[in-house]
C-alpha positions as CSV (number, residue, x, y, z in Angstrom):
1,X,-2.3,89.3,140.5
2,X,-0.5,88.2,137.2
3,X,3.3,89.3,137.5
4,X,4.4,87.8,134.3
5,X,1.8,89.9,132.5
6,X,3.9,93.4,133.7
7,X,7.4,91.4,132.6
8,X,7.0,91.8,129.1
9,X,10.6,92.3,127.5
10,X,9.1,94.3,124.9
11,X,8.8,98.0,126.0
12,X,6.6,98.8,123.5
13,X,3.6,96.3,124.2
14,X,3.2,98.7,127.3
15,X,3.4,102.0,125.4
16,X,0.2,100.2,123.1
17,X,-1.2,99.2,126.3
18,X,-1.0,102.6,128.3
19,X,-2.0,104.9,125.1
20,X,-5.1,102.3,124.5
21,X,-6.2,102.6,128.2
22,X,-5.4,106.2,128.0
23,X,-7.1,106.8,124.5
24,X,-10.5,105.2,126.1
25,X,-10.2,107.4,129.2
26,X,-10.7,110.1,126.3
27,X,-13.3,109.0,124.2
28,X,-15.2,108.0,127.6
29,X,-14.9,111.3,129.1
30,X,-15.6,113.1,126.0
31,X,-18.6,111.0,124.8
32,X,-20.1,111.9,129.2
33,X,-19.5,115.5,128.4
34,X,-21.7,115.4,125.3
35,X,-24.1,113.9,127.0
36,X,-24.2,116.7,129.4
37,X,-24.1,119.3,127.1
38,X,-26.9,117.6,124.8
39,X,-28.9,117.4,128.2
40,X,-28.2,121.1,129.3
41,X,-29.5,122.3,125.8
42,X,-32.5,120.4,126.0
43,X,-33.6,122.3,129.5
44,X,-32.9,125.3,127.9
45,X,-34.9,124.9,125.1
46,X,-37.8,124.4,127.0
C-alpha cells in the first residue's frame, strides 16, 4: 500500500477525494434503484 498517497499536507485534496468517492456512492446507488423501479413497473404492466 502507498503511504505517501494518505500524507498529503493539503487537507483539502482529501475533502475532494472523499466527497468524489462519496458523490459516486450516490449516483451509483441511485442510478440501481431506477433500475429497479423501471423493472418493477414493467411487471406490473403486464
Amino acid at each position: 500500500m502507498v503511504t505517501d498517497f494518505f500524507q498529503s499536507p493539503d487537507p483539502v485534496a482529501h475533502t475532494v477525494l472523499w466527497k468524489s468517492i462519496i458523490g459516486l456512492c450516490i449516483v451509483l446507488f441511485a442510478t440501481f434503484v431506477g433500475v429497479e423501479v423501471r423493472i418493477g413497473n414493467e411487471d406490473e404492466e403486464h
